[in-house]
N, C-alpha and C positions, 0 to 999 in steps of 0.2 A: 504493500500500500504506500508507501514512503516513498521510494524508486517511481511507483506511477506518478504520487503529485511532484517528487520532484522535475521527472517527464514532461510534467507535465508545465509548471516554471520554466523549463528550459524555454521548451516549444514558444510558451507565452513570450520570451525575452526574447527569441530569435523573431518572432512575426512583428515585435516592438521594433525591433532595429532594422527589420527587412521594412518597413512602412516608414522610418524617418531617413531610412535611404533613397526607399521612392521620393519621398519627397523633404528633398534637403531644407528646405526654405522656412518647413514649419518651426523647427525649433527656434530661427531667428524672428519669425513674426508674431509668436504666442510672447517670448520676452521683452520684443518693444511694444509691441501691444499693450502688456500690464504697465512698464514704465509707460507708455503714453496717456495709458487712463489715469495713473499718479502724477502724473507734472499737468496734465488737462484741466485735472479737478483742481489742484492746487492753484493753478494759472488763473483760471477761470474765475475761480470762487476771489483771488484777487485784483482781476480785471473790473470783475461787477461791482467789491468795496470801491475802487476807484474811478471808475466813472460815477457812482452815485453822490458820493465826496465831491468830487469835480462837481457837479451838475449842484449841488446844495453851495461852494465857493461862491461859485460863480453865480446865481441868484441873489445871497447875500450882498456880493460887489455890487453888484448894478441896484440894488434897494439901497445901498447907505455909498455913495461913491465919494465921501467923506476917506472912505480908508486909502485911496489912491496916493494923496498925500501922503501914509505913511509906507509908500512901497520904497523907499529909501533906509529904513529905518529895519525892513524884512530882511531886504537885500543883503547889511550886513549884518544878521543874525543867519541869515541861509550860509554864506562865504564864511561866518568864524567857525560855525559847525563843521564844514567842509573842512575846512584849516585847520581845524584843531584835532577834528576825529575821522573825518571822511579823505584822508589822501590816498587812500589806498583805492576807493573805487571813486574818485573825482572825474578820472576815464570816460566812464557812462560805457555809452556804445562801441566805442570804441576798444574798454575794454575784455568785451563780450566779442570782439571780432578776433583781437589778440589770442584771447582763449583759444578760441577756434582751431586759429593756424598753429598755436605754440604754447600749450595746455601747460600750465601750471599749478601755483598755488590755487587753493579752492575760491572763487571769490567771495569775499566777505558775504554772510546777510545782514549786516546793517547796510547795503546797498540799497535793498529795500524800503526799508521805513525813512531812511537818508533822501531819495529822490522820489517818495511818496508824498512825504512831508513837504519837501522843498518844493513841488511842483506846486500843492496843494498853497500856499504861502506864495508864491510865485503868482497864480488866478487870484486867492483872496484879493491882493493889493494891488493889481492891475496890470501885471507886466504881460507882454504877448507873447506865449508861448505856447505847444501841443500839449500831447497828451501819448503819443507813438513813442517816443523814448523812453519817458518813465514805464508806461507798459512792459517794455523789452527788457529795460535791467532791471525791475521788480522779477518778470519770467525768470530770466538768466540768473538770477542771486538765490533764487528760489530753487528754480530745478537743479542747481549744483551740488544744492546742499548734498542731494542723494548720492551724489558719486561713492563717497566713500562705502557709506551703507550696502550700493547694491555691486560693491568691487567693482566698479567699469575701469577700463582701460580705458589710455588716453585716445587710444582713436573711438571709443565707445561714447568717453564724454565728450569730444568734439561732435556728433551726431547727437548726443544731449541735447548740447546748448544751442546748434543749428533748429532742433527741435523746440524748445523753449522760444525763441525770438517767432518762431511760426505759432504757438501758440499765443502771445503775449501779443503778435501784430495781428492775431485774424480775429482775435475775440474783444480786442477793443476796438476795430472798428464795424466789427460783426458781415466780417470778408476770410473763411476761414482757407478758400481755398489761394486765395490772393495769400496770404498767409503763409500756407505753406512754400508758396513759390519763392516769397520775399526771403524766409530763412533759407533756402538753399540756395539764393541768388546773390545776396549781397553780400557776401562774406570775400566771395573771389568774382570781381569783373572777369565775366566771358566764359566762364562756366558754373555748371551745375553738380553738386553733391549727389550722385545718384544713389550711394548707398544710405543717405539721411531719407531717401525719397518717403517710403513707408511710414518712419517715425514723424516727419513732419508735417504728413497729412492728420494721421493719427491723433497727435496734440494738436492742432492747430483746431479741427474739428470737434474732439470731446472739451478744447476750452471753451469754444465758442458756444455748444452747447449746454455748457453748467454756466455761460456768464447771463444765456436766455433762460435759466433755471433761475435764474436770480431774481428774472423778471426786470431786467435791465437792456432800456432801451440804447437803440443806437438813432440817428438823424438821416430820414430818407430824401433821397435827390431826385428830381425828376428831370427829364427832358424835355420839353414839350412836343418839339419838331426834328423829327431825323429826316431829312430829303434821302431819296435814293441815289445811293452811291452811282457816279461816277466818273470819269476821265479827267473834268473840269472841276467837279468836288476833292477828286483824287489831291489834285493841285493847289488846291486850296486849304488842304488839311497838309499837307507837305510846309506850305508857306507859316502856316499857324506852328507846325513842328518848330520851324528853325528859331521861331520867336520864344517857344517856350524853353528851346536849349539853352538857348544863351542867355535867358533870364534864369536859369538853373545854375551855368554856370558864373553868374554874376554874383547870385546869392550865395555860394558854395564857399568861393573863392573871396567873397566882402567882409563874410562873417567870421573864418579866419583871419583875415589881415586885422579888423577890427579886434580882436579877441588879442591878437600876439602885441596891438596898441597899448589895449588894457594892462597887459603883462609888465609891458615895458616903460608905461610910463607911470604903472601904483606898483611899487613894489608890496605893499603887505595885502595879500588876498580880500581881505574881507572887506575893502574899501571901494573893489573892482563894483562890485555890484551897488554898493550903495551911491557908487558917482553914477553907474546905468541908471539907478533909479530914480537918479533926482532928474536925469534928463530925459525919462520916461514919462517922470509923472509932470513934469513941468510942458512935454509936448501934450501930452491930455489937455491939460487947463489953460493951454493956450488955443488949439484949436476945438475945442469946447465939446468934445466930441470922444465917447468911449468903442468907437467903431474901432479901430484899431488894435485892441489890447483883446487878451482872454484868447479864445479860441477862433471869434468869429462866424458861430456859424451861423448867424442871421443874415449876414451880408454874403456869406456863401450861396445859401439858399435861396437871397433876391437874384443874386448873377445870371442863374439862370431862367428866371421870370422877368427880368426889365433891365433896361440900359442903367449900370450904374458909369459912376465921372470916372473917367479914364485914367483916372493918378492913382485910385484906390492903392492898387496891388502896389505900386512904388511905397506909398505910406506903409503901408504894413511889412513891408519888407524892411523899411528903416527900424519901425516899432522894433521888430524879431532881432533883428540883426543887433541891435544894442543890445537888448534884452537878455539875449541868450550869451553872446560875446561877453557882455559885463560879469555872468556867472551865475544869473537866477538859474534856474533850472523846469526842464519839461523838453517836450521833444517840439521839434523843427517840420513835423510832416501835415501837421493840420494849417499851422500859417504858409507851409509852402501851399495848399490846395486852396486857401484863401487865395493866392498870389496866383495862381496859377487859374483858378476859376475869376478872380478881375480881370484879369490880363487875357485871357481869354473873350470878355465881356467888352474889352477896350478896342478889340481887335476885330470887333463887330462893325466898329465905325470903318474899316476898313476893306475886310473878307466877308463876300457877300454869301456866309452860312448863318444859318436862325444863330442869334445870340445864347440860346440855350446850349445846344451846340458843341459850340464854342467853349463857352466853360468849362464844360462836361470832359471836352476837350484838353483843355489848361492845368482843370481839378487833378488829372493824372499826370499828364505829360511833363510838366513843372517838376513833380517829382519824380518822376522817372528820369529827367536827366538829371538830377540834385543826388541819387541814390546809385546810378546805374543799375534800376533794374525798370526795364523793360519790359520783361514778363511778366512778372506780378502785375502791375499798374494796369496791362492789357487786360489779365483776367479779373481784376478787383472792378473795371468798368463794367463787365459785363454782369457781376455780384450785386453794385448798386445802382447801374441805370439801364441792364436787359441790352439782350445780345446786338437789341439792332443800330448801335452805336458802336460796336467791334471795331469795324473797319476802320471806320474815323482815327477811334479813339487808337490804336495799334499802330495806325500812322504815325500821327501825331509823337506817341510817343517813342517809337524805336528812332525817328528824328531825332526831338527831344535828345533822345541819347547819344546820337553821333555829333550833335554841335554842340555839347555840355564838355565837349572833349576828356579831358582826361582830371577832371574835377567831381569834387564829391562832399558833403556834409561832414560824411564820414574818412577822416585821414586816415585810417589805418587799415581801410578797405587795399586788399592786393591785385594786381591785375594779374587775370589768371589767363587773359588772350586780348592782345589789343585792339581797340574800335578799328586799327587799319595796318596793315602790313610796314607802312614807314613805319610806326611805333613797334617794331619789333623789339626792341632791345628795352624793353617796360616790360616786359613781362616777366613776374616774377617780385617785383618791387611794390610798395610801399606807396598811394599816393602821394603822403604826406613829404616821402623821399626824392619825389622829381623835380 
């Protein structure tokens, strides 16, 4: 009887091995699976606390606009905090990219509650800033935690944290497949992560799904008027590309210069932001007017309903670029789609496509040449304004990407293949190093 059941265990372990031989692939997609539904849930459940947060600041701001005045006074409590206990992940996105290529120490979790807070304090008292970066390094400080816990290897937790930024970018702005693409896109200009592929759909989709458990809204866009595509529209979305390039790479390229200003001419950190904020808050209450600051997304959402003044997206670009340069904190991807859906909007007085359009248009493309990612941005359009803007919008922004040149938000994005064969000898390097 013994010998049969042991017969009989054999049998059972040989048909185990003979079925995970058929199919190799299970064992790796049942274990990112369960990590994807643990960094999902985690992700999530902290994407939904922070857009609710966000969305109660920012109500408060614009009820008592008294507090903008004291965004000078935020600024350097956000910079001493930073200075004093946050240098280690001061980096932000950047240092989530670093990881990536050249996996290190674990990164801190007070990243987390460090660029939660500061974002949170950054909206209270008016500065203009997103909401896409803190997202990211809340994910990435979070999902790291688990490295050690679940043993991964550093090429494991590279696939991690490329995971993590796909969940953290799809479930706040409720684009989970644009998400996944964005984490396996941005890390190295000109290629794709294919073995993150699985994991980063995986979390990007169960965050997004626990941040709609949360019963937390995101802001819908509409288009009003898509013409049928063709020859002449072709043309006219190519023309609208090159404008949103080079306004990608203006802001890329402003915001560092601006930032390495601040460096250079306050040497103690925590003054950088409170000199941003006194000329933050002094442009508010000079031009009387809180369009410019927070997020923006009511002036987003008129862009493509009605002709707004053609300077829009310039102001808010000034707003951001001080803003963020001086050292408040929040991310750069909601005032680029500001800047990019005015400018889009400005561009109506000129390309005779619906002004809706247009924006729709801008809303991605802007970012997509500001990020180098072109994929994401194509299918994030088709997430929030339906497939029949594709074309346009695909134009516009793989443009977008080739006249953005070799510029980027992000410095320490590497090019993994360059926009053109002359830039051969880029590949391999460091934006921040050219």
């Amino acid at each position: 009887m013994r010998h049969y059941q042991k017969s009989k265990g054999q049998r059972s372990l040989i048909r185990t091995k003979a079925f995970f031989r058929a199919y190799p692939s299970l064992p790796y997609i049942l274990k990112w699976l369960l990590i994807s539904l643990i960094v999902g849930v985690c992700i999530g459940t902290a994407s939904a606390l922070f857009l609710k947060t966000l969305g109660w600041v920012t109500d408060f701001r614009e009820n008592h606009l008294w507090l903008i005045a004291l965004l000078p006074i935020a600024g350097f409590v956000i910079g001493y905090i930073y200075h004093r206990f946050g240098k280690e992940v001061e980096a932000g996105n950047n240092l989530l990219i670093d990881t990536i290529h050249d996996p290190k120490d674990i990164i801190p979790f007070r990243m987390t509650p460090f660029v939660y807070l500061g974002t949170l304090a950054t909206h209270l008292f008016g500065g203009s800033a997103g909401r896409e970066g803190t997202a990211i390094q809340m994910a990435g400080s979070i999902a790291d935690q688990f490295t050690k816990p679940l043993k991964l290897t550093p090429a494991e937790r590279k696939v991690l944290i490329i995971s993590a930024i796909a969940a953290g970018f799809g479930s706040v702005f409720g684009t989970p497949l644009a998400g996944a693409i964005f984490g396996l896109e941005v890390f190295l200009i000109g290629r794709l992560k294919y073995d993150s592929i699985f994991p980063a759909f995986a979390s990007a989709i169960t965050a997004d799904l626990v941040t709609k458990l949360w019963k937390t809204g995101h802001t819908h866009y509409h288009i009003p008027t898509i013409p049928d595509f063709s020859f002449l529209n072709g043309f006219y979305a190519i023309l609208a590309g090159i404008a949103f390039g080079l306004c990608a790479a203006i802001f890329s390229k402003t915001i560092h210069r601006v930032g390495r200003l601040f460096k250079n001419k306050i040497s103690y950190p925590p003054l950088r932001p409170l000199s941003g904020g006194i000329l933050v808050a002094t442009a508010v209450w000079a031009l009387g007017s809180t369009k410019y600051i927070g997020l923006g997304i009511p002036t987003i959402v008129a862009s493509f309903e009605q002709q707004l003044p053609a300077y829009d997206f310039a102001l808010k670009m000034i707003f951001t670029i001080v803003t963020l340069a001086a050292g408040f904190k929040g991310g750069e991807v909601t005032p680029l789609f500001f800047i990019g859906a005015a400018l889009g909007n400005a561009l109506g007085y000129f390309i005779p496509l619906p002004v809706g359009l247009l924006a729709g248009m801008g809303f991605l493309a802007v970012f997509a040449g500001a990020t180098n990612t072109p994929l994401a941005c194509s299918i994030m359009a088709v997430e929030l304004f339906g497939r029949d803007c594709g074309v346009y919008v695909a134009i516009a922004c793989v443009v977008a990407y080739l006249f953005s040149g070799h510029s980027s938000i992000y410095g320490r994005q590497m090019i993994g293949e360059p926009k053109h064969n002359r830039f051969a000898s880029f590949t391999g390097k460091r934006l921040n190093e050219l």
